[in-house]
N, C-alpha and C positions, 0 to 999 in steps of 0.2 A: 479319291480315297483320302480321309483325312488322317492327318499327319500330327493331331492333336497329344501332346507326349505328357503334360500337367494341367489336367481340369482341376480349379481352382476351388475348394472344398477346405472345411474346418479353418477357414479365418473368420472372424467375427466384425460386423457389420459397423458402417460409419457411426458413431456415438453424433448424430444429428439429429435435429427437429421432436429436442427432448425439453420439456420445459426445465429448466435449470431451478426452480423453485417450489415447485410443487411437491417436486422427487427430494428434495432436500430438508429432510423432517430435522434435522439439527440448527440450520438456520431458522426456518418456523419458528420453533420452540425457544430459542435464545432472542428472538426479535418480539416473540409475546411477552418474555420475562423483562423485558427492555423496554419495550414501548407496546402496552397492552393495546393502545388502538392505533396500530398501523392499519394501510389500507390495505388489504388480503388482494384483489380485485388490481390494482396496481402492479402487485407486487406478481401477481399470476401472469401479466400481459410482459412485463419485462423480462420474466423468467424465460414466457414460450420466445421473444425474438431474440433474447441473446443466445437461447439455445439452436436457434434455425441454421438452417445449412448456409440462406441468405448470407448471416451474420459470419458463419465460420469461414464463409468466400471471402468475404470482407478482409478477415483475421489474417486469410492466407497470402491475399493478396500485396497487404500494407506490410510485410516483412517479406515477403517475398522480393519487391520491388520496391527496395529503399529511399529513401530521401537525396536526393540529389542536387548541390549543392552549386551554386551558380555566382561567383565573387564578383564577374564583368558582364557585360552587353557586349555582342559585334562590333561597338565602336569604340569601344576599352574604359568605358566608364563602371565604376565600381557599381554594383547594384545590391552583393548580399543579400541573395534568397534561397530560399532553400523551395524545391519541386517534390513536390509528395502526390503517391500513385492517386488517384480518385478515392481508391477504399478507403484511405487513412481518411482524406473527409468525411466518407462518410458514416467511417465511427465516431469521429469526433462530434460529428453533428448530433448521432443519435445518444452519443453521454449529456450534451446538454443537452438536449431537447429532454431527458428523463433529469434533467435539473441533479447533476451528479459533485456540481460547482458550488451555485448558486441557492440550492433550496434552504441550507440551514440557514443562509442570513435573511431570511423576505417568510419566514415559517415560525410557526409556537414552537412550545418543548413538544419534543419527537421529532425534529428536524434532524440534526445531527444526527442521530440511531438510523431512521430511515434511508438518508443517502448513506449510512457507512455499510448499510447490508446490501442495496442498491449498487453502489462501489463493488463489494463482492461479487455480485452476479455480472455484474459488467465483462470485471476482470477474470471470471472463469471463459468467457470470450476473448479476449484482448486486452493488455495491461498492457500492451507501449504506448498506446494511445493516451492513455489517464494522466501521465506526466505534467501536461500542461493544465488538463482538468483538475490535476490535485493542487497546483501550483496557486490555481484561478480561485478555487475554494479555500485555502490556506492563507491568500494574503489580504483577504479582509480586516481582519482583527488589527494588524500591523495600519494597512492604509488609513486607519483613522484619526492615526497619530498627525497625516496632514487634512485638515479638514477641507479643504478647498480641492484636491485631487480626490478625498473621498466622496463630497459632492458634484461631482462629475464623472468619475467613474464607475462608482458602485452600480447603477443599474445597469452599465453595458457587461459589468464583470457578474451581474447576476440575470443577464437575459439566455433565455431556452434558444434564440436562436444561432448558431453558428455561422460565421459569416470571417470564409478564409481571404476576403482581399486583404491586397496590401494598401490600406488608406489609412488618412487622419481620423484618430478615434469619436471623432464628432460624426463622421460618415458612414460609421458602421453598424450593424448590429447588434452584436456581441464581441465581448471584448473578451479576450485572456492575458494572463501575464506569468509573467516564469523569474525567476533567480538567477543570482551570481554571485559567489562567496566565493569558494576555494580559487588557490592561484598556486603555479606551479611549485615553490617554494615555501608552501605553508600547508594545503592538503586542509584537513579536519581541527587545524591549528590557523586560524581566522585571524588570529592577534599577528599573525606576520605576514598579513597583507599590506602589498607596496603601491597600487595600486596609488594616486593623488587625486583628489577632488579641492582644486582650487574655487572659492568664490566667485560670483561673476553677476553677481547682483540682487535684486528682488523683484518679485513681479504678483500677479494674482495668485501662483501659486505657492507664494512664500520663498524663501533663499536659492536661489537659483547656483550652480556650482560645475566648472567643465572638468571632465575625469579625464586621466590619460594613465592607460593603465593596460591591464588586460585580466583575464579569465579564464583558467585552464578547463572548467567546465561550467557549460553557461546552458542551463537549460531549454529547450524546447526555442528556440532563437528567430522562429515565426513567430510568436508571443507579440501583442499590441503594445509590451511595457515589461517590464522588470525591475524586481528591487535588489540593488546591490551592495556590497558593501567597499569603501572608500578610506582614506586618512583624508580628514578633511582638518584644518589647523586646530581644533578642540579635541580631535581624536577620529578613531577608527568611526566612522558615521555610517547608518540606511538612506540610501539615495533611493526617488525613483526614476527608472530612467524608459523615456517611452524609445520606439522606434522612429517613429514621426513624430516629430514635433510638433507645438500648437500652431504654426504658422504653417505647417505643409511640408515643411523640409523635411529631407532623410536624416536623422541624426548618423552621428561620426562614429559608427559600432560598424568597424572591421570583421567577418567570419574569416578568419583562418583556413579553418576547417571542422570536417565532422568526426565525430570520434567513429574508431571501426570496436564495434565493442563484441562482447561474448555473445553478448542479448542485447533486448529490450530493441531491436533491429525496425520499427517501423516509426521511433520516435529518433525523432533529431538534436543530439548533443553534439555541444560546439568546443570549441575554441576559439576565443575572438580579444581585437583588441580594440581600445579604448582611445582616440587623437582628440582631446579637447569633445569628449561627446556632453553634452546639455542633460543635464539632473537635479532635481530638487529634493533637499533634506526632506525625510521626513521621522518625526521625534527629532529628539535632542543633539547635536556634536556633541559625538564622545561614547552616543549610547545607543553604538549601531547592534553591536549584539546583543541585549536581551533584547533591539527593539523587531530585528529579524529573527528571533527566536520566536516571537509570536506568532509567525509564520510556519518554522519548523516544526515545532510545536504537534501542529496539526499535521502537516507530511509527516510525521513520524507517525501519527495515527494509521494514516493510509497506508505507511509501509506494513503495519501489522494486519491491517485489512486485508491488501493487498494477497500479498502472502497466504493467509486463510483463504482466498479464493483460489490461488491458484492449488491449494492441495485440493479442496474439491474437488477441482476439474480433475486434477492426476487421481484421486482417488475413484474418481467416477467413472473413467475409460480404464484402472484397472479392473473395475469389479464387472464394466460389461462387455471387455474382454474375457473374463478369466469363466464368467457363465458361460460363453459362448461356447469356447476352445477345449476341446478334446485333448486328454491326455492319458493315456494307461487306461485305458475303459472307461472315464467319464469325466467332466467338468472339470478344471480345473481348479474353480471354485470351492467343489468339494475335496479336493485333495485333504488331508488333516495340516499340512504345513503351510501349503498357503492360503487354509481358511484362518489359519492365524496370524497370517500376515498381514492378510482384507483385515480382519478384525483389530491388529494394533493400527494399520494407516487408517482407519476409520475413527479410532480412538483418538487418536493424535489431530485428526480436521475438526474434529467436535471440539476439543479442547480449544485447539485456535480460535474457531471460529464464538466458542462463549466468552474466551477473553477479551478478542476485540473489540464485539459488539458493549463490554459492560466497559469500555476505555472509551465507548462513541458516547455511553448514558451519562459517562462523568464528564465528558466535554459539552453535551447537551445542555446539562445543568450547571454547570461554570459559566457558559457564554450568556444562557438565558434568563440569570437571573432566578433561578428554581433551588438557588441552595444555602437558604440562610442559616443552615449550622454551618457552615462549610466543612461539611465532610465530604463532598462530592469534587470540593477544589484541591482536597489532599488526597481523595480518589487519581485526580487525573494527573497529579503531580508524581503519584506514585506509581500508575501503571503504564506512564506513558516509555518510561525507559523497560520495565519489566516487560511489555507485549513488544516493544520494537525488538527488544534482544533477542528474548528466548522463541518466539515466533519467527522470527525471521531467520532464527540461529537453524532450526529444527527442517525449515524449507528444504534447501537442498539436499540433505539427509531422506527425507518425504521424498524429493520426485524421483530421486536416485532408484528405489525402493521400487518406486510405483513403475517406473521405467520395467525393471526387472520382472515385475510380472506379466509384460508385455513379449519378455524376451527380444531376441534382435527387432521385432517388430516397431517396438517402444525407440530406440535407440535411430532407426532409420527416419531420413527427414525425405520424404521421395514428394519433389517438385511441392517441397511447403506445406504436405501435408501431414506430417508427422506432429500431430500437435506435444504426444510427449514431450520430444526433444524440445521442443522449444518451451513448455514449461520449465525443462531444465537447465535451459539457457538463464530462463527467465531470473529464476529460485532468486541466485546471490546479489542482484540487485539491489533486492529489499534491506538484506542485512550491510550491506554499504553504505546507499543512499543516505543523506540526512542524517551521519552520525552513524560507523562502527561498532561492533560491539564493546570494545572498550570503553569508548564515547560513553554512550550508553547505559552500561555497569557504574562508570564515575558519574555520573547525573545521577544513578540511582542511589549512591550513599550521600550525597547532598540533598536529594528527597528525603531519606532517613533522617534528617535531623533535624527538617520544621515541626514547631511545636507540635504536637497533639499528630502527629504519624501512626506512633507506635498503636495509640489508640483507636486507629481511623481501620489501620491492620486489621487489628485484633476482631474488630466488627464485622469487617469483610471474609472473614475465617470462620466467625461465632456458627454460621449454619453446618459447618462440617466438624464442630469440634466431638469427639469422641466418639464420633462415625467407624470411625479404623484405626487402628492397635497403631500402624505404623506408619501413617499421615500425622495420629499424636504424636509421637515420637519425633516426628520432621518439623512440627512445628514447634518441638519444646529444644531444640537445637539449632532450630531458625532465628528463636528470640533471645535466644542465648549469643548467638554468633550475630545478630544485630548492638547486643549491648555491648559484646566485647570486641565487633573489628576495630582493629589497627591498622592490617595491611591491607591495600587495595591487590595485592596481588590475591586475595582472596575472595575478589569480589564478584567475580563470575559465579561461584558455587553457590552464594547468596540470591543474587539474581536468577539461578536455575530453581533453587528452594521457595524463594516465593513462588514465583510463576507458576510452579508445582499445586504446590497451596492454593492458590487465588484458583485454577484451572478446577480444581478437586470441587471446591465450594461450590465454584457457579455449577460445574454438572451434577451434585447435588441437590440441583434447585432446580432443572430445569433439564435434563437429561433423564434415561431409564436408567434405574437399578442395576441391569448387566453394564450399560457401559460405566457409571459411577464406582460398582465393585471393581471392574476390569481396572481400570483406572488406578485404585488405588493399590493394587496387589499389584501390577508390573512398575506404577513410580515411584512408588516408596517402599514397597516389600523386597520386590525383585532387583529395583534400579537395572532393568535392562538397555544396553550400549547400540542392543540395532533392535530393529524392529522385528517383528516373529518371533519374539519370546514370550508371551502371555504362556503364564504361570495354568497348570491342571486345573481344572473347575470353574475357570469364566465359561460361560455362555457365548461361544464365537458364533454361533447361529442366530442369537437374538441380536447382537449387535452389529452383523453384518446386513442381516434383514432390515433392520433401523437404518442404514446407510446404501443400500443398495434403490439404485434408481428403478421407479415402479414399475417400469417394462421389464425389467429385470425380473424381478421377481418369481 
């Protein structure tokens, strides 16, 4: 006789073996207005495998069964490696082999746009893994300041193949490299690094220099190489410093240890130290930071990406949860309150996701040569602190949200497979990583004051202007509170006002009418503080149908 006391009924089905791009009419749309010829046909085949079950085994796996970190050998010699489950390769593998590093340096204009949406769909699968990937794509621009390391590494820092041995980068396939800047006693404060980089000669690769030092967080520490920063006798310098040397040797880079963090659980952050390890300048003594700011520069792009993908995902298992699930006689979906909470988190990933993409189009045409007014160079100067801030500010508020529509289901991490939770692990990452929000907000009123700014603004607003009673309003108090800051303590509510602004514009250009109306009546009329307050008279139906994945429907 069976004993069965709970037949398992009204929970809602694995969100797997969904194409992540097809279903995703906001990214569509903002990758058309961004780069009219992408490849559709690409962009289809990367959507179906990062959305497959394949992929999300992968996901569950490589944070499930963390990086493990191995200082000696049985005979007690130092070795410094870090042991990562199979999956993490073999996400790694599949972000480059989709050239998520590598394509904007070896590609025309539309490179940059097409891996920043790319990146997106990646990261609605797995964002611990991108760490080193964003790293690998980001230190191009810098590496060229030495010309003899950039002629020998660039092709293996821009090859689709993945290749995790530990060997001389002449031996490998593909190469990665990662960073090192902060140190316990300086933090986001770079200028009080103690860290020594003594001379130690010249060679083919130009000034050769031994560091002894350390690094409270040392990115991705498999990495083939890294750029660090140093006092070298001319000042605070960009070293680059491989793991292996050109002769075969292991260089003198100590792991510590691994960090135990909130998140980002399948990617490996260090702590390590420095005994005379082998590094060569590269740019100028003295002018390590803006010369590694060309580096950040572009992680800071990705953390805005980033972030746009993971609300996706959250926003995506809340709405094919909430279809699913039964509540008080029907859908949850339909309820009236939380169709307006679908309808503002859906609000809120469009916005993200047009902002960042139009910060990938002004990096696009900076790097490539595509923008002899230069309004696309005081584009990226200006948006690059506005999408890291308010994007990554807005994350964790989003998964929180998104979580809750789930109810304890959201919340629960049962043997790794609770992807919410770990979106919400994920969220505050981004808003840390590579510059604070404060960070951040102060870049952004040093952006405000290169020539011809104001004007670069006003352009990028021009399609939204007298659209709405009270987005004009925002922005006649925006440019008001641009001529007249004083205090930086003010600078955050500047930073939330453009973002605002620049958000309104592009989904007036590239968005439907309910979400642009929605839009502007809950951020500038309403200014509402949580999400589910959309104001009487939007349209929660058309906007949620615009964001709801097609099985769905």
């Amino acid at each position: 006789m069976s004993r069965c006391t709970h037949a398992v009924f009204n929970q809602s089905t694995p969100f797997v073996d969904v194409n992540l791009f097809t279903t995703h009419c906001a990214l569509a749309d903002a990758l058309s207005f961004n780069y009219a010829g992408f490849d559709a046909a690409r962009f289809a085949g990367l959507g179906a495998e990062m959305g497959s079950a394949e992929m999300q085994r992968h996901a569950r796996l490589a944070n499930t069964f963390t990086p493990q970190l191995r200082t000696h050998d049985r005979y007690g010699h130092r070795v410094d490696q870090v042991d990562f489950h199979p999956s993490y390769h073999a996400l790694l593998a599949a972000a480059l082999r989709h050239r998520l590093h590598g394509a904007p340096w070896s590609a025309g204009t539309g490179g940059h746009v097409e891996r920043a949406a790319a990146f997106m769909l990646f990261t609605e699968c797995e964002p611990s893994v991108l760490c080193p990937v964003s790293m690998s794509y980001a230190v191009m621009p810098a590496l060229r300041a030495n010309a003899a390391i950039y002629a020998e590494w660039a092709a293996g820092l821009a090859s689709d193949r993945y290749d995790q041995r530990f060997l001389p980068f002449q031996e490998k396939t593909g190469l990665t490299m990662g960073m090192g800047m902060t140190e316990k006693q300086g933090g986001s404060d770079v200028r009080a690094i103690t860290s020594r980089a003594d001379i130690d000669g010249e060679d083919a690769w130009g000034r050769r220099y031994r560091i002894t030092g350390h690094k409270w967080f040392f990115s991705a520490p498999m990495c083939d190489a890294f750029l660090v920063l140093a006092q070298t006798p001319g000042g605070l310098s960009c070293l680059f410093l491989p793991r292996i040397l050109p002769d075969g040797t292991v260089n003198t880079i100590a792991i510590q240890r691994l960090k135990h963090k909130l998140g980002n659980h399948a990617n490996a952050s260090s702590e390590v130290e420095f005994d005379a390890a082998c590094a060569w300048l590269v740019g100028d003594e003295g002018r390590g930071v803006p010369q590694i700011l060309a580096m950040g520069a572009l992680t800071r792009l990705d953390c805005a990406l980033g972030t746009a993908g993971l609300m996706r995902h959250a926003l995506s298992l809340a709405l094919h949860h909430t279809a699913q699930r039964q509540a008080f006689g029907r859908s949850l979906a339909d309820q009236p309150v939380m169709k307006n909470v679908l309808a503002d988190l859906a609000l809120e990933s469009e916005a993200a996701t047009a902002l960042a993409l139009r910060l990938a189009r002004a990096v696009d045409h900076s790097e490539n040569g595509q923008d002899a007014s230069g309004h696309e160079t005081l584009c990226r100067r200006l948006l690059t602190p506005i999408a890291k801030f308010w994007i990554c500010k807005r994350g964790s508020l989003f998964a929180q949200e998104a979580m809750e529509s789930l109810g304890g289901n959201g919340y629960v991490e049962e043997q790794g497979e609770g992807v919410m939770a770990r979106i919400y692990r994920e969220m505050p990452l981004n808003s840390i990583w590579e510059g604070a929000g404060n960070i951040m907000v102060l870049d952004l009123l040093r952006a405000l004051r290169a020539p011809g700014m104001a004007s670069a603004l006003e352009y990028e607003i021009s399609p939204v202007r007298r659209a709405h009673p009270a987005l004009e309003r925002t922005f006649a108090t925006t440019l008001q509170a641009i001529d007249g800051l004083r205090e930086e303590a003010q600078a955050r509510c500047l930073a939330r006002d453009l973002a605002l602004l620049l958000q309104a514009a592009l989904l007036r250009q590239h968005a439907s009418d309910a979400v642009f109306d929605a839009f502007c009546a809950s951020r500038f009329e309403a200014a509402a503080d949580v999400f589910g307050l959309l104001p009487a008279g939007v349209d929660l139906d058309a906007i949620i149908t615009r964001a709801m994945p097609v099985q769905m429907a």
